[in-house]
C-alpha positions in Angstrom: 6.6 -170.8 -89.7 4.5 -169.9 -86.8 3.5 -172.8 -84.5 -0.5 -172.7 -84.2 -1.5 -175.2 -81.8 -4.8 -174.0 -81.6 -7.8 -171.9 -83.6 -10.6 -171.2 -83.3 -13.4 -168.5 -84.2 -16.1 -165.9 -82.1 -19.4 -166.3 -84.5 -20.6 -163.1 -84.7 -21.9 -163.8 -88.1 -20.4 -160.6 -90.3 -18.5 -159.5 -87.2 -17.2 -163.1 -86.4 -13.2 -163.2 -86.1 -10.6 -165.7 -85.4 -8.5 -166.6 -82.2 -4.8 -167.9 -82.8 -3.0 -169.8 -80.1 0.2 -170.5 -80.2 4.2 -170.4 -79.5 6.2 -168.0 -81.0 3.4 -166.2 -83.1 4.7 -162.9 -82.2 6.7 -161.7 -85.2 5.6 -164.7 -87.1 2.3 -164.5 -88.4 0.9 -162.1 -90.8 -1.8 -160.0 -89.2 -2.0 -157.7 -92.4 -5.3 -159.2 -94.1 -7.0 -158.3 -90.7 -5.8 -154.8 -91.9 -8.1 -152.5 -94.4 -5.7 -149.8 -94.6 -2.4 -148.7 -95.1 -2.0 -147.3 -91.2 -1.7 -149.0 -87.9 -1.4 -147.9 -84.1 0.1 -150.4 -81.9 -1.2 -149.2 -78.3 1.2 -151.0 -75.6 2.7 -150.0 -72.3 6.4 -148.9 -71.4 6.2 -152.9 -69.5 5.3 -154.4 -72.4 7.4 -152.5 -75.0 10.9 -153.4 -74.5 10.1 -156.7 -74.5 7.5 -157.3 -77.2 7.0 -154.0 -79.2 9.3 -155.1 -82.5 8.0 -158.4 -82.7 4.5 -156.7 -82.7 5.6 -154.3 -85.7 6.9 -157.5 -87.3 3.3 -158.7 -87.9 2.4 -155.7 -90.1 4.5 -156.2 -93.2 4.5 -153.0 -95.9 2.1 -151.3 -93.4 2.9 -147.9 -91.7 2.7 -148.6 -88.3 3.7 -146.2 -85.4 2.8 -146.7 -81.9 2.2 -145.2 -78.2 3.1 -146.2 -75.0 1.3 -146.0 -71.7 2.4 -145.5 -68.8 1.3 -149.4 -67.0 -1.2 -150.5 -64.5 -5.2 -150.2 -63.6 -5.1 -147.2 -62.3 -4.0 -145.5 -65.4 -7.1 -147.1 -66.9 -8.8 -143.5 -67.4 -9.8 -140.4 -69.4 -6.3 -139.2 -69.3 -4.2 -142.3 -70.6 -7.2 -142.8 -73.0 -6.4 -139.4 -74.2 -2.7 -140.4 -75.0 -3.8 -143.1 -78.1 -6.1 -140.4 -79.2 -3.4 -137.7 -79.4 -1.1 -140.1 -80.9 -4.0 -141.3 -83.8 -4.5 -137.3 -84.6 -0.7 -136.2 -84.5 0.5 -138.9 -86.8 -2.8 -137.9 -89.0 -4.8 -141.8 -88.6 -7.6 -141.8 -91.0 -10.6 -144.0 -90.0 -9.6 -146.7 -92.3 -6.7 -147.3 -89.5 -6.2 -150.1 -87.2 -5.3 -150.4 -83.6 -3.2 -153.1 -82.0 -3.5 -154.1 -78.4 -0.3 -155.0 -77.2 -0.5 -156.4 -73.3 -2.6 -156.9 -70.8 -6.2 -156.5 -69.9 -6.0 -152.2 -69.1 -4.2 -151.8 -72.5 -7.0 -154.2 -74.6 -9.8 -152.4 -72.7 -8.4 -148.7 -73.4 -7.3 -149.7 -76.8 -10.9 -151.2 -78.1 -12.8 -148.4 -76.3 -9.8 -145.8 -78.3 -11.3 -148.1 -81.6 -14.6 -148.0 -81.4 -14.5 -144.4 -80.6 -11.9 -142.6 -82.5 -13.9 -141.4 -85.8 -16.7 -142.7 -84.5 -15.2 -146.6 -84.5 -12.4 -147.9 -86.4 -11.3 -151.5 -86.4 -8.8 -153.1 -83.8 -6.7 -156.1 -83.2 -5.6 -157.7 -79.7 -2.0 -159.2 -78.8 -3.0 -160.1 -75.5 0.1 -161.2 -73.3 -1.3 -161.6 -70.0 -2.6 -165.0 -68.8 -5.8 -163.1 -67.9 -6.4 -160.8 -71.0 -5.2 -164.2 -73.3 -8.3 -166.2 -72.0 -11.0 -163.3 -71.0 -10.6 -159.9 -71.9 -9.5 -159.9 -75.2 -12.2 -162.2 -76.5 -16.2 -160.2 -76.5 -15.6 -156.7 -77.6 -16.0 -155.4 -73.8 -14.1 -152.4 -74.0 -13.8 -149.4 -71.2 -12.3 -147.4 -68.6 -12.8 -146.9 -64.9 -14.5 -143.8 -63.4 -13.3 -143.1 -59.7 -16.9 -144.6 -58.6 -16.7 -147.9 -60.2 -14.6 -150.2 -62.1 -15.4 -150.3 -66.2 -18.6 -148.2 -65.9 -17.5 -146.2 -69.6 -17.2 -148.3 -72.3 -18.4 -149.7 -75.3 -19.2 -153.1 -77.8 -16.2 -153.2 -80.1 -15.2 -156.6 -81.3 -11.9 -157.3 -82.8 -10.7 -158.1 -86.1 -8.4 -161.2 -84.5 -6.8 -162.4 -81.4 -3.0 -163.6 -81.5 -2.0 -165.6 -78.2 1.6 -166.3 -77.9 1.8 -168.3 -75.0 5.4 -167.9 -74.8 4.3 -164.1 -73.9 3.5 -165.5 -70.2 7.0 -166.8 -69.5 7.8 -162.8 -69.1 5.1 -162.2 -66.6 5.1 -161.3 -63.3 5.0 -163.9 -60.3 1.5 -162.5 -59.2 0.6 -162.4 -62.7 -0.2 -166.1 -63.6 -2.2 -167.0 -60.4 -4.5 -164.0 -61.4 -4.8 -165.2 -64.8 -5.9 -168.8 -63.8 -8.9 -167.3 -61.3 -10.3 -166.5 -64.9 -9.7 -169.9 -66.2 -11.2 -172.0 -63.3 -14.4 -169.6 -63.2 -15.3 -171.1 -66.8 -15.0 -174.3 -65.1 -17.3 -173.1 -62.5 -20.0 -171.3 -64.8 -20.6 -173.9 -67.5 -17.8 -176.7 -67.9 -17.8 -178.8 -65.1 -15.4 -181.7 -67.2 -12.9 -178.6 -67.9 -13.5 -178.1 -64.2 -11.7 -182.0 -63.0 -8.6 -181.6 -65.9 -8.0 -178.2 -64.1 -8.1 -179.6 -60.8 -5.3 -182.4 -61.9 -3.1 -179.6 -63.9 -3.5 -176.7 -61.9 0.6 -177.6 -61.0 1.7 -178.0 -64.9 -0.6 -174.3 -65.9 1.7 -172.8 -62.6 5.3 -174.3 -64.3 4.1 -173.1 -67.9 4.0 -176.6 -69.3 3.4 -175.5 -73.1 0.9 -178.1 -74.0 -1.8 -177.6 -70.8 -1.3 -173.6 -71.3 -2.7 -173.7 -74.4 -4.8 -176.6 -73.6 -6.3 -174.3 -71.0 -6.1 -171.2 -73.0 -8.5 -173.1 -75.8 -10.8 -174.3 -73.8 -11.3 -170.9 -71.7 -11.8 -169.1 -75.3 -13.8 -171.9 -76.7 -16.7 -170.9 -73.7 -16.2 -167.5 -73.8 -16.8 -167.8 -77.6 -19.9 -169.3 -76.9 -21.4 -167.7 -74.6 -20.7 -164.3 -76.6 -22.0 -165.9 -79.6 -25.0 -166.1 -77.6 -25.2 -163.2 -75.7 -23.3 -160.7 -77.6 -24.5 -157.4 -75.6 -25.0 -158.9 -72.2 -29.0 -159.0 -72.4 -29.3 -162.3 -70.1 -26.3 -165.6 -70.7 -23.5 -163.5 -70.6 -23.6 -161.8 -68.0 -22.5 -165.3 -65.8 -19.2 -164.8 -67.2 -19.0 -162.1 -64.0 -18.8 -165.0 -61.5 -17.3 -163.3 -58.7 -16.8 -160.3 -60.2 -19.4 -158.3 -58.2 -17.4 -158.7 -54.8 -14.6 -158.6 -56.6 -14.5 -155.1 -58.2 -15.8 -154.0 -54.5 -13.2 -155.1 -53.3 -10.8 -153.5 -56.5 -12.8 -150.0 -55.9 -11.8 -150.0 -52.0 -8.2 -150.7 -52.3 -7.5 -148.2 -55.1 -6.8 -149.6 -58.9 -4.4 -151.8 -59.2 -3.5 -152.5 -55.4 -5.0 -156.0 -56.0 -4.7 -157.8 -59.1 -8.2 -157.7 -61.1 -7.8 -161.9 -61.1 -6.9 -161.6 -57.7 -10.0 -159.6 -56.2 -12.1 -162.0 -58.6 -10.8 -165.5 -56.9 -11.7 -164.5 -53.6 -15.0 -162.8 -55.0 -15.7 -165.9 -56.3 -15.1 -168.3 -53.3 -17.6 -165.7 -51.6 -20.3 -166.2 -54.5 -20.3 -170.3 -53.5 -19.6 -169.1 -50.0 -23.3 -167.5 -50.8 -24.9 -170.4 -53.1 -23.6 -173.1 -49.9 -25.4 -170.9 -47.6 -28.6 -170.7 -49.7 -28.7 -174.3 -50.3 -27.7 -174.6 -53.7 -24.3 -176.4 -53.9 -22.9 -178.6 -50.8 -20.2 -177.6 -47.8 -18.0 -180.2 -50.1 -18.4 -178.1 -53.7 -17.8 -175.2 -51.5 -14.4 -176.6 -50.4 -13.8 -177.6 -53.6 -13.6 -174.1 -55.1 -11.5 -173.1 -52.2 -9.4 -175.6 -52.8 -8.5 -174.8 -56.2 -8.0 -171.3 -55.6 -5.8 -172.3 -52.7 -3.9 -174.6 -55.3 -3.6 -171.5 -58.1 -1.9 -168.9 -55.1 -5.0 -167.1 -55.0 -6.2 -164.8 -52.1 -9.2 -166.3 -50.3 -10.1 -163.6 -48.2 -11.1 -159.8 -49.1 -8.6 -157.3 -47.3 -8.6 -157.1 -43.4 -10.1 -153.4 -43.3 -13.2 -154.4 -45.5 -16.3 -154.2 -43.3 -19.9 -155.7 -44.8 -21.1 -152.3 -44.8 -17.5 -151.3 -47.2 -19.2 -154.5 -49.6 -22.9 -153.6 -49.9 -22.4 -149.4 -50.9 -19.6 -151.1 -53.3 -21.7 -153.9 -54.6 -24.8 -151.1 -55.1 -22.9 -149.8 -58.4 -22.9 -153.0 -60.2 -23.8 -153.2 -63.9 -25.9 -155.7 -62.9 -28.0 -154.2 -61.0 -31.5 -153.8 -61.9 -34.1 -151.2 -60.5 -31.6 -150.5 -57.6 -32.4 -154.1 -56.7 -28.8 -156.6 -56.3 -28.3 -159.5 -58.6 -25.4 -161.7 -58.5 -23.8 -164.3 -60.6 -24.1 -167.5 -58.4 -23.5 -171.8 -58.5 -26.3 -173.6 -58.9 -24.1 -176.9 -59.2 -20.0 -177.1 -60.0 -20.4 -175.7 -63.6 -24.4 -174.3 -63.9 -23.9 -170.4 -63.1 -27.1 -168.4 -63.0 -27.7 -164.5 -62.1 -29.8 -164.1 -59.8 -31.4 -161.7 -57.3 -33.6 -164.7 -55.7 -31.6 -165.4 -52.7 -32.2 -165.1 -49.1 -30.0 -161.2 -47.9 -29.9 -163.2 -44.3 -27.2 -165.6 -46.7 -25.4 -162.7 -48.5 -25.0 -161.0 -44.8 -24.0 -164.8 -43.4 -21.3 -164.6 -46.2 -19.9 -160.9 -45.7 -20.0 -161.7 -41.5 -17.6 -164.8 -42.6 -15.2 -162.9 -45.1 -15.0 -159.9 -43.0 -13.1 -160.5 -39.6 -13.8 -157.5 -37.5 
C-alpha cells in the first residue's frame, strides 16, 4: 500500500481536487478515477524519464498511456517544446476526453497544464511534481504558461488539475542546487502569511536540507495547505493571490537578464525576496532585525543573497517594467508589512526602491 502521510484538498467548489503527500506513491497509487477516458499522455523530460517514467505509467492501470519527452530546463520553456506534447497528442490520435500527466519539475507542469487547457480547447491534466519547488508551489493553482523572450510566464492560462501526487522520495534524486531553490518557495509562505510556520522553519531548515522524511512533508503540507487557501480565495489573481509573488518581481528580472535557466527560478526568487524586505526595512515597515532575519534564513537554505555582479539598477527597473503586476504602467510590488503579513503594493517611497537597487547592485 502507498504510504500517505498527508492530504489534503484545493476548494474550488466543482473544480476542487485533492493533494497526496507521501513516500513511495509513485507506482503505488491509483490515479485512474482522476481519469475520464480511456487515453493518457505522460509529458516528462529525458532527466526525469529514466528515473521515474515506469513508475508514472504504473499509476494508470488498463489505461492507454503513451508519453513524450522534452528536452530539460527553463529555457526550453517555449512555443517550440510546447509544440512537441501537441504533436505527440495528434500523432498518437488523443481525443479530448484524454488526460495529461506532468511528470517533473516546475517547466514540465507549466508546459504540460498550458498543453491541457489548450489542446481541443482544454482537456483535463494531472501533476507528479518531483521538484521540491514544483511539489510545494507550481503544481498547486492552475498557473500554467510559457516564457516569451521579453518576460518570464507572460503566455499562459487558468487550468487546475484533476490531482496532485507528491512523492517525497522523488527529491532524494534531485540536484544539489535543486533543494535550496525549492525551500526559497517554502520560507516565502512563512513570510507572506504564516509567521508560526515561519519559527518551525527557522529550527528545521537543517533536517528539510538532509531530507529528514517527516519535516519534508511536514513542510511540503503546510506550504500546500496556504497555497490552497489563498487560491481558494483568489482563484484568478484579482487581489490576495497575487502576494504569493513575494520576491518574484526582482526575481524574474533577474531570471530575464541572465538567460532561462542560468539561475534557478528558486534561486533568483530568494535573493528577490531578501530585496523586497531590503525595500519594506527601508520604507519603515518591518525592523533592520526582521530584515536580518530573512537573510538569515536564506543564508541557512544555500540561497544566493545577492543578484548577479553585472546587474545595474537601471538592468532592474526596464526588467521590473514588464511585470504582470503592473497596473497602468505604474510598479506594484509584493512587500512585508510584518514577518508573515505580505501586501502588494505600489504605495512606497521610489527614493527606497532606488536605496535597495544602490545596495544589491555593487558597481
Amino acid at each position: 500500500m502507498p504510504n500517505i502521510q498527508r492530504e489534503l484538498a484545493v476548494d474550488l467548489g466543482e473544480r476542487s481536487y485533492p493533494i497526496f503527500i507521501g513516500q513511495g506513491l509513485l507506482g503505488q497509487q491509483d490515479l485512474t478515477p482522476y481519469v475520464a477516458g480511456k487515453q493518457v499522455m505522460v509529458v516528462t523530460n529525458e532527466t526525469v524519464a529514466p528515473l521515474y517514467l515506469e513508475a508514472a505509467i504504473a499509476c494508470f492501470p488498463g489505461k492507454q498511456v503513451d508519453q513524450v519527452i522534452l528536452p530539460d530546463g527553463e529555457q526550453f520553456k517555449n512555443w517550440e517544446t510546447l509544440n512537441l506534447i501537441f504533436d505527440a497528442l495528434l500523432r498518437a490520435r488523443h481525443s479530448r476526453k484524454t488526460t495529461l500527466v506532468a511528470l517533473g519539475g516546475g517547466v514540465v507542469g507549466d508546459m504540460t497544464g498550458f498543453a491541457a487547457a489548450a489542446y481541443q480547447r482544454g482537456v483535463p491534466f494531472i501533476q507528479i511534481p518531483t521538484t521540491l519547488l514544483s511539489q510545494v508551489d507550481s503544481s498547486v493553482g492552475g498557473k500554467t504558461g510559457i516564457n516569451h523572450p521579453l518576460g518570464k510566464n507572460m503566455i499562459g492560462a487558468f487550468h487546475q488539475p484533476e490531482a496532485v501526487l507528491i512523492d517525497t522520495n522523488t527529491l532524494q534524486t534531485l540536484p544539489d542546487r535543486e533543494l535550496p531553490a525549492g525551500l526559497a518557495e517554502v520560507i516565502k509562505y512563512g513570510l507572506i502569511r504564516e509567521p508560526d510556520f515561519l519559527a518551525w522553519l527557522e529550527a528545521h531548515i537543517p533536517a528539510l536540507l538532509r531530507l529528514e522524511p517527516e519535516p519534508i512533508a511536514e513542510a511540503i503540507y503546510r506550504s500546500c495547505a496556504c497555497k490552497a487557501e489563498v487560491v481558494a480565495a483568489d482563484e484568478r489573481e484579482g487581489g490576495l493571490r497575487a502576494i504569493l509573488n513575494l520576491g518574484h518581481t526582482f526575481g524574474h528580472a533577474i531570471e530575464t537578464y541572465t538567460g532561462y535557466g542560468s539561475w534557478l527560478h528558486g534561486e533568483a526568487v530568494g535573493t528577490g525576496m531578501l530585496m523586497a524586505a531590503d525595500l519594506s526595512a527601508r520604507a519603515g515597515w518591518i525592523t533592520e532585525a526582521d530584515r536580518a532575519r530573512v537573510a538569515g534564513m536564506l543564508a541557512a537554505a544555500h540561497l544566493p543573497l545577492q543578484p548577479p555582479a553585472q546587474m545595474t539598477p537601471a538592468d532592474f527597473k526596464t526588467l521590473m517594467a514588464v511585470d504582470k503586476k503592473n497596473v497602468d504602467g505604474s510598479l506594484r510590488l509584493v512587500l512585508l508589512k510584518g514577518l508573515g503579513d505580505a501586501c502588494v503594493t505600489g504605495d512606497f517611497p521610489l527614493s527606497a526602491l532606488d536605496e535597495t537597487l544602490a545596495a544589491f547592485c555593487h558597481h
